[in-house]
N, C-alpha and C positions, 0 to 999 in steps of 0.2 A: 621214225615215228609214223605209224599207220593214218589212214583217214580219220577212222575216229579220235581215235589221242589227239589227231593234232585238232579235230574240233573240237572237244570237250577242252582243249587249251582256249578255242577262241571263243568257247560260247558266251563269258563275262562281257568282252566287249562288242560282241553281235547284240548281245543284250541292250547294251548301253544303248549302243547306235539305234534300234530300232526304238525303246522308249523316249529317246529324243525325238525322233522324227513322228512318233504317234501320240507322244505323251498320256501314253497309258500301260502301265507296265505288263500287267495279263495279256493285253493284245501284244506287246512285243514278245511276250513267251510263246504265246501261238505265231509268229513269223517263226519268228528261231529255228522251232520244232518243225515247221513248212522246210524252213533253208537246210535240214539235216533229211529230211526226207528226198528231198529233191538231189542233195548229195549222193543219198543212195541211188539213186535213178540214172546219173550221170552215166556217161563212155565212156569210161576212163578216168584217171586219176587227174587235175586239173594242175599246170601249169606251174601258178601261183597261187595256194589252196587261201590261204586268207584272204587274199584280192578277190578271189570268187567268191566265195562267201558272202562278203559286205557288198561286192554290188550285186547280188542275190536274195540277201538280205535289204538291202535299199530298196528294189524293186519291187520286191513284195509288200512292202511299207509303202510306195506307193501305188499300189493297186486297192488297198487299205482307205489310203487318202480319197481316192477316185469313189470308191464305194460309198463311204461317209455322204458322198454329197450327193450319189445315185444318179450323175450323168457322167458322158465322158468327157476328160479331158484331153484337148490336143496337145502335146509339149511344145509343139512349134506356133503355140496362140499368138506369142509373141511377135512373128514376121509376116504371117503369111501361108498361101499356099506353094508361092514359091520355093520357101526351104523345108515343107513338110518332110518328113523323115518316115520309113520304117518304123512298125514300134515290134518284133520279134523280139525278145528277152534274148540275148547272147551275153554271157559273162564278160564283163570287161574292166577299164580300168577301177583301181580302188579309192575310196572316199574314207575315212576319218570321223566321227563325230563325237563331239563331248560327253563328258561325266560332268562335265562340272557348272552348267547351265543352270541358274533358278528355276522355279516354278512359273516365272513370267514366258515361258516360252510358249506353252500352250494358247495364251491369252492372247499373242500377239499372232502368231503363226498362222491361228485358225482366220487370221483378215486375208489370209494366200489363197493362190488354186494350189492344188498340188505339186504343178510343177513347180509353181512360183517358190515354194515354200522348202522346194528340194534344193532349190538352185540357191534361195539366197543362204539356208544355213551351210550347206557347202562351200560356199564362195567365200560371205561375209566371215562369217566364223571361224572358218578353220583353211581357210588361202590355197582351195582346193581347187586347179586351173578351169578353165573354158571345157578345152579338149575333153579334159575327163570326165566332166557335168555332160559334156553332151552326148559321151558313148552311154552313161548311164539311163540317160534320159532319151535316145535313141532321137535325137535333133542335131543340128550343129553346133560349134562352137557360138555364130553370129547369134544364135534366136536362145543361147543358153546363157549369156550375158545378157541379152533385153529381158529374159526372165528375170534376173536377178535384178536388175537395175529398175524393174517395174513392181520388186517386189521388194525393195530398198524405199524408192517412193512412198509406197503404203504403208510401211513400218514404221516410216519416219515423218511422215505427213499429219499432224492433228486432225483428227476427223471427230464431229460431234457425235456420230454413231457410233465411237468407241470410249467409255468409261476411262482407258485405263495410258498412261502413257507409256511410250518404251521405255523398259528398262535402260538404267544406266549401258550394261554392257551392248545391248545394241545401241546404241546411240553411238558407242566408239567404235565397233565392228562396220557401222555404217561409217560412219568417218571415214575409217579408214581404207573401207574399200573405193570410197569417192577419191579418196588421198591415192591410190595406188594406180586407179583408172584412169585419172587426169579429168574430174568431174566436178569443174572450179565451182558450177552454180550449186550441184548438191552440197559441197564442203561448205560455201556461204551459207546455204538453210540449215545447214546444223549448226552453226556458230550463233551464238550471242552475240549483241551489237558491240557489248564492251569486253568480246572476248579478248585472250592475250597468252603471249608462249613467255615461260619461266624457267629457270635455270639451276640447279644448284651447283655449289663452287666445282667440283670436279667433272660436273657435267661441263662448264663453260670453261674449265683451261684444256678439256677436250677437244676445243672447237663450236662447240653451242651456242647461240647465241643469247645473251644473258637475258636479254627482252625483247616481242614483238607485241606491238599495241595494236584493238583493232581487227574488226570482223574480216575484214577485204586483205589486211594485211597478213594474215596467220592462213587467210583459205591461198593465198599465194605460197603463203613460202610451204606447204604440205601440198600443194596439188603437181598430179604428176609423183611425187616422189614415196618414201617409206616403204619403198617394195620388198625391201626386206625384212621388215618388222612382221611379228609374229604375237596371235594374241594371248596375254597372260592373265594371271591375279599377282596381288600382293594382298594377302589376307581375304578379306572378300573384296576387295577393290579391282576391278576390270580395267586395263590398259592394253597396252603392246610394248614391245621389248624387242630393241636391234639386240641381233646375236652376232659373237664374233668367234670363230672355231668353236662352236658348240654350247657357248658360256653369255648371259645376257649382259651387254656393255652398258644400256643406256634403256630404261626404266621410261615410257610416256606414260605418267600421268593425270588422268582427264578429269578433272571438275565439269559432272554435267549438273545443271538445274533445268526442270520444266522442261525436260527431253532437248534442253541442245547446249554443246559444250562450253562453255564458261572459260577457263584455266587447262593447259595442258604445260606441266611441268617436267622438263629432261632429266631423271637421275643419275646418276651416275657413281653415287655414296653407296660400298661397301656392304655397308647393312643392308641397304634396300636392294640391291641386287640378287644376296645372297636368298632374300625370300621369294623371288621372282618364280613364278611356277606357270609350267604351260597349260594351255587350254586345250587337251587332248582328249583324244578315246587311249589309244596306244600308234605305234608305229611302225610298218613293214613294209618291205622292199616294195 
């Protein structure tokens, strides 16, 4: 397959990816057609043509973002001048982004700077490492985690200058990236006082445990761990989902009210599994 064919294969989800991160579809067709242009222009045929693309595509969606607000942003706002970075545009690692996001994403996103807003839907969303955020974002690892994590805060912080609450799915995409970080006081601010972990029958002869009562007790037993869960739907219901060889074992899902979570129930029944679907763009080497 030639350069083009195999772009005209990836352009659906260069697509995706850009009108998620700009939430506006015409502007993502004008990146697109920028990232096919600039294809042409390249030295040579690229390594990994999809991973180029999407952080090609990324970049130019954040230059986008940068524009919108008509000053610059530093990626490294987060540390300091000590880890400023480089910012020359070099294709590097690949990043992932959803199809399958509400319309809540614009409402909330636009509370980020740019960077912020690159780093946390890569991270929170779609468990897309440090490393990789910070080749894209031409920072470190260290100031691409404080991005997210300050841009996890804002998401998930009530503020009276903002109308609208987080969505259900961020409210458990932040969860869980508290849950995976080792981020006990954030997992406590997203919990309810009378939060609590539930069970169903073949969740708990799996090993589950059939009940945790309790704000303090539930941000313990989730902190530090779930590093392997991956976020899903069931219907339009947002969660996460351990996988085991490829296939999802065990079903969390998250009762949120009033943006913080409630009930988070282990499934592990048959039916509920079989509808279990990932939260993706697509996926490649």
């Amino acid at each position: 397959m030639d350069a083009t064919d195999e772009f005209e294969a990836e352009r659906p989800r260069l697509l995706r990816v850009a009108a998620r991160i700009l939430d506006d579809r015409a502007e993502a067709e004008d990146v697109v057609q920028q990232a096919w242009l600039r294809l042409h222009g390249a030295d040579g045929p690229a390594e990994n043509l999809p991973a180029w693309l999407t952080t090609v595509t990324t970049r130019l969606c954040l230059d986008r973002l940068k524009a919108r607000i008509a000053v610059p942003v530093d990626t490294t706002e987060a540390t300091g001048p000590a880890e400023q970075a480089a910012t020359t545009p070099d294709p590097a690692d690949a990043a992932v982004l959803t199809d399958a996001v509400g319309g809540a994403l614009g409402v909330v996103l636009d509370r980020l700077s740019p960077a912020e807003r690159v780093a946390f839907v890569l991270h929170d969303s779609f468990a897309v490492d440090f490393p990789a955020i910070a080749a894209m974002l031409d920072t470190t690892p260290a100031a691409a985690r404080k991005l997210a994590s300050r841009a996890r805060a804002k998401v998930t912080q009530p503020s009276e200058q903002f109308e609208h609450r987080p969505a259900a799915w961020e409210v458990v995409d932040a969860f869980m990236a508290a849950a995976r970080e080792g981020e006990l006081a954030r997992l406590v601010a997203l919990l309810a006082p009378d939060a609590r972990i539930t069970a169903d029958e073949p969740a708990v002869a799996a090993g589950t445990p059939e009940l945790v009562e309790g704000r303090d007790a539930v941000a313990a037993f989730f902190n530090g761990s779930a590093r392997a869960a991956l976020p899903v739907f069931v219907g339009d219901g947002a969660g996460s989902a351990w996988y085991h060889r490829g296939r999802a074992a065990v079903f969390f899902d998250f009762t949120v009210l009033d943006g913080r979570v409630r009930e988070i129930t282990f499934r592990a029944d048959g039916a509920v599994l079989a509808r279990v679907r990932r939260r993706r763009g697509a996926d490649f080497a």
